[in-house]
C-alpha positions in Angstrom: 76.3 100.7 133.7 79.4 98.7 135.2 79.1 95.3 136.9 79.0 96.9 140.1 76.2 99.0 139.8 77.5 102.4 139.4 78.1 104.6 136.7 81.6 105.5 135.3 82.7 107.5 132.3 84.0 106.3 129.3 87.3 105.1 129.4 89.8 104.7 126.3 92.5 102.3 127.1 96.0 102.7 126.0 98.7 100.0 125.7 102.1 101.3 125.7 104.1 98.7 124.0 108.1 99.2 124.6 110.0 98.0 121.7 113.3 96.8 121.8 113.8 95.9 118.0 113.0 99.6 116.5 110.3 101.6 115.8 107.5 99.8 114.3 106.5 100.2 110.7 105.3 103.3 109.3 101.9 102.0 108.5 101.2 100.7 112.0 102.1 104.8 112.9 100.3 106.6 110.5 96.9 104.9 110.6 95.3 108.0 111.4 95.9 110.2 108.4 97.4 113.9 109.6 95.8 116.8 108.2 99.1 118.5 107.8 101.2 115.8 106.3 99.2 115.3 103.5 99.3 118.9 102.6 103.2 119.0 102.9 102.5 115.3 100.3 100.1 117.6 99.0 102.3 120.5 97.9 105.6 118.9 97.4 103.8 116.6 94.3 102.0 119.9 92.7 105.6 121.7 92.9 107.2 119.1 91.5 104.6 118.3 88.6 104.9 122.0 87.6 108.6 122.1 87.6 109.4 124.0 90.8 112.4 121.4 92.1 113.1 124.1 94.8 110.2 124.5 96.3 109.0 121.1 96.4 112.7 120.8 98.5 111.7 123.5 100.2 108.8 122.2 101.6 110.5 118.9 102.3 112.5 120.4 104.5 109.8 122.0 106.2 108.0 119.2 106.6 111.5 117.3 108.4 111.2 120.6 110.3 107.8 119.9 111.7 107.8 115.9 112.3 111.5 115.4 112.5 112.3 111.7 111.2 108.3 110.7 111.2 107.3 111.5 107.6 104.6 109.5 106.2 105.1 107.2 102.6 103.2 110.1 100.7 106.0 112.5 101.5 108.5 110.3 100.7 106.8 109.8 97.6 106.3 113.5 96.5 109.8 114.0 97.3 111.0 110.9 94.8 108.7 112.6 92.2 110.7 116.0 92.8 114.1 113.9 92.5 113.1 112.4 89.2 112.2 115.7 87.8 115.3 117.3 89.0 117.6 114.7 88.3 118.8 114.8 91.5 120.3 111.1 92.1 121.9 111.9 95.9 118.9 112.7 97.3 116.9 110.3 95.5 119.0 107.4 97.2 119.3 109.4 100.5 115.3 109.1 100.6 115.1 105.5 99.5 117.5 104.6 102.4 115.6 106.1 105.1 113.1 104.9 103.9 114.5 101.3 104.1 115.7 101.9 107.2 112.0 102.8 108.6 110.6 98.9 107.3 108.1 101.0 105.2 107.0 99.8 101.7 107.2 102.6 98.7 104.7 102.1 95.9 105.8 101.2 92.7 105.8 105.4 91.3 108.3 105.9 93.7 111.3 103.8 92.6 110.2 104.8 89.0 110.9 108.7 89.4 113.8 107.4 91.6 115.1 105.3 88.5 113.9 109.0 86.8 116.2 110.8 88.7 119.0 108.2 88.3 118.3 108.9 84.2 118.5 112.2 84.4 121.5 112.4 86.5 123.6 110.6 84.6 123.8 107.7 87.3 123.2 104.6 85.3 125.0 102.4 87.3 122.9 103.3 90.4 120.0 103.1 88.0 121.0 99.0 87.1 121.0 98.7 91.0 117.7 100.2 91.7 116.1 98.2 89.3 117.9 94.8 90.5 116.8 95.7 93.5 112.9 95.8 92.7 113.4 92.7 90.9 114.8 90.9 94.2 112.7 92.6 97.2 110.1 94.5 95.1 108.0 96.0 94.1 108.2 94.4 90.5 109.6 96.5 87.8 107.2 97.3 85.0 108.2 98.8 81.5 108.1 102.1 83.2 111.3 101.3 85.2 113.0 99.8 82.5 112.1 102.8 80.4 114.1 104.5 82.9 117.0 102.5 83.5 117.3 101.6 79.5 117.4 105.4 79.1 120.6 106.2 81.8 122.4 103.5 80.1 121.5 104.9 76.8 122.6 108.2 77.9 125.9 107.1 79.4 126.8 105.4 76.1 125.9 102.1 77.4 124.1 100.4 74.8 125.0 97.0 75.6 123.6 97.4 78.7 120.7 99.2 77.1 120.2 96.0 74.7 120.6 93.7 77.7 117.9 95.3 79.2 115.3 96.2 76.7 116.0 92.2 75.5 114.6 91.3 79.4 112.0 93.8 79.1 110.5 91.9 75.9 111.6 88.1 77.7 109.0 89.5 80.6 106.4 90.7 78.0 106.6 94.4 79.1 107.2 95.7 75.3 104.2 93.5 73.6 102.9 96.2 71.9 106.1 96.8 70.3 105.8 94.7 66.6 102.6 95.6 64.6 103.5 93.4 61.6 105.6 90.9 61.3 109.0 92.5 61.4 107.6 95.7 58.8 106.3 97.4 61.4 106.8 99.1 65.0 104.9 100.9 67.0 107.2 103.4 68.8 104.1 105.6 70.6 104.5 104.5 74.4 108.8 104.6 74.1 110.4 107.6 75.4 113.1 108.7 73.1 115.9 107.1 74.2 114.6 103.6 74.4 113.1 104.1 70.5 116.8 104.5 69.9 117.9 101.1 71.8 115.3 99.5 70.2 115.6 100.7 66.5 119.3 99.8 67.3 118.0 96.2 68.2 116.3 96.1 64.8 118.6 97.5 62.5 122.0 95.9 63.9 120.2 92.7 63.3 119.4 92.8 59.8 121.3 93.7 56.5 120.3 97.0 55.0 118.9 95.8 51.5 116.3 94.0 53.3 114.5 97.6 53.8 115.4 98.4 50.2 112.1 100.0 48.8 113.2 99.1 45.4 113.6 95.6 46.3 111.6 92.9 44.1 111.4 90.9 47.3 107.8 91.4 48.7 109.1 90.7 52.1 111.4 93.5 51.7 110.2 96.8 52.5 111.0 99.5 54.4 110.6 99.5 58.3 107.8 102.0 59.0 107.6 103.9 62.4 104.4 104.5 64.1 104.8 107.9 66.3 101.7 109.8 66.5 100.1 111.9 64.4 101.0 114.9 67.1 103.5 117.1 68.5 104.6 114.0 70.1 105.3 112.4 67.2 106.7 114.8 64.9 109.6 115.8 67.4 110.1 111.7 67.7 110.5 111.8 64.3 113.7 114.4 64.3 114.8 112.4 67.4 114.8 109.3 64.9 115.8 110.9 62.1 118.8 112.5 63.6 119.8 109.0 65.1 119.4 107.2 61.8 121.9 110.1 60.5 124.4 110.0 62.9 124.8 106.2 63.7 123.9 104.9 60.2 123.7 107.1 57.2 127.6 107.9 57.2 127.8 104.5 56.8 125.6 104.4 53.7 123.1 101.6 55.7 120.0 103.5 56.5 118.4 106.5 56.0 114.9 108.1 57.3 111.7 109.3 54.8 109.9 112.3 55.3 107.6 112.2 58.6 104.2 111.6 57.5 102.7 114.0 59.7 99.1 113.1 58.7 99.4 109.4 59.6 102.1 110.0 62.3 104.7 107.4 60.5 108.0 107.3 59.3 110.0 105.0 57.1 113.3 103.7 57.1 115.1 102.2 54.0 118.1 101.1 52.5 120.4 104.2 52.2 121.1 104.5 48.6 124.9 104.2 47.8 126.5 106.6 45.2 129.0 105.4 44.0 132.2 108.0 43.5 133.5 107.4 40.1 137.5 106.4 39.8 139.9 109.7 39.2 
């Protein structure tokens, strides 16, 4: 009963708030989850895990069909995922800007298959700025992100750039599990392929090629063994490796790979052995 007495029906107040700085943030909006939105997060996600870049685009644009501009984080999130899949840089950046433009927060997945994408793509310069900008607004950049960006400037040809990075990566402790021994060995399972390149690169530019001579009397010169897996994983790493070894080092006679030691999932790399060509 009210003060007065009587009885009323329940009431559910309302405040209409006008705002004249914008639209408030996407969390404040979306507090009640919708059904329907998730689903379209949903489906866009599950297409793009299993490959299907067009539908997953598809159903983004359904989704813009149905709630215009409103699209909740997960959306925005599916969609990244579909970018970084597809490679498709333009839209990758179109979605981060709106979503800037919104005051909404991504999660940390989202600027990694965004940095994907940029990978992909071939955009590495958009990759360095993506990750700059995580490093000055957040969310913080973890190995995954430089994975990414160490591989589109490994890609492009970059490998400066590639060394710069992967060199911050290790000054922020994101690569610890790099070095199992000291300097012998390196444990290549969690790299993607093209940042096992920048960091072999790293290794081998730094050191002359007779100290991995296996002949060598020196104990503390031996060959640099590769951990990769003892899986499918690891044996196709090991023809990425070995190919790189060939075409960056053995033509100069520095380094070549052994056999893939598919049992143990390692792989050597030693002094190339120089033949000499005898004088006509």
């Amino acid at each position: 009963s009210s003060p007065d007495g009587e009885r009323h029906p329940a009431t559910t107040t309302t405040t209409t708030t006008t705002s004249t700085t914008g639209p408030p943030p996407m969390s404040a909006r979306h507090r009640v989850p919708d059904r329907r939105m998730s689903l379209y997060a949903r489906g866009i996600n599950a297409s793009a895990r299993a490959g299907w870049s067009e539908k997953a685009f598809e159903l983004l644009g359904r989704a813009r069909e149905e709630f215009g501009g409103d699209l909740d984080v997960s959306v925005y999130g599916a969609a990244l995922t579909a970018c970084g899949k597809a490679g498709d840089v333009d839209t990758a950046v179109e979605l981060l800007e709106e979503v800037r433009a919104k005051g909404a927060k991504l999660p940390k997945f989202a600027y990694n298959a965004a940095l994907a994408a940029c990978a992909h793509g071939g955009a590495w310069e958009q990759a360095l700025s993506l990750l700059a900008t995580m490093q000055q607004d957040g969310p913080e950049p973890n190995n995954v992100s430089f994975n990414w960006t160490i591989s589109a400037c490994e890609l492009a040809g970059e490998h400066d750039k590639a060394a710069a990075l992967f060199e911050a990566a290790l000054s922020l402790d994101l690569y610890a599990q790099l070095w199992v021994a000291a300097g012998d060995t390196v444990d290549l399972r969690a790299f993607p392929p093209n940042v096992c390149r920048t960091a072999l690169r790293r290794i081998l530019d730094g050191r002359d090629p007779s100290y991995y001579d296996k002949d060598n009397d020196d104990a503390e010169k031996k060959p640099l063994t590769c951990l990769l897996g003892a899986n499918q994983y690891g044996s196709d790493l090991s023809k990425t490796i070995t190919a790189f070894i060939d075409n960056e080092y053995a033509n100069a006679a520095s380094f070549r790979c052994t056999a893939f030691d598919a049992t143990n999932g390692k792989l050597s790399i030693v002094a190339a052995e120089v033949t000499e060509t005898p004088a006509p």
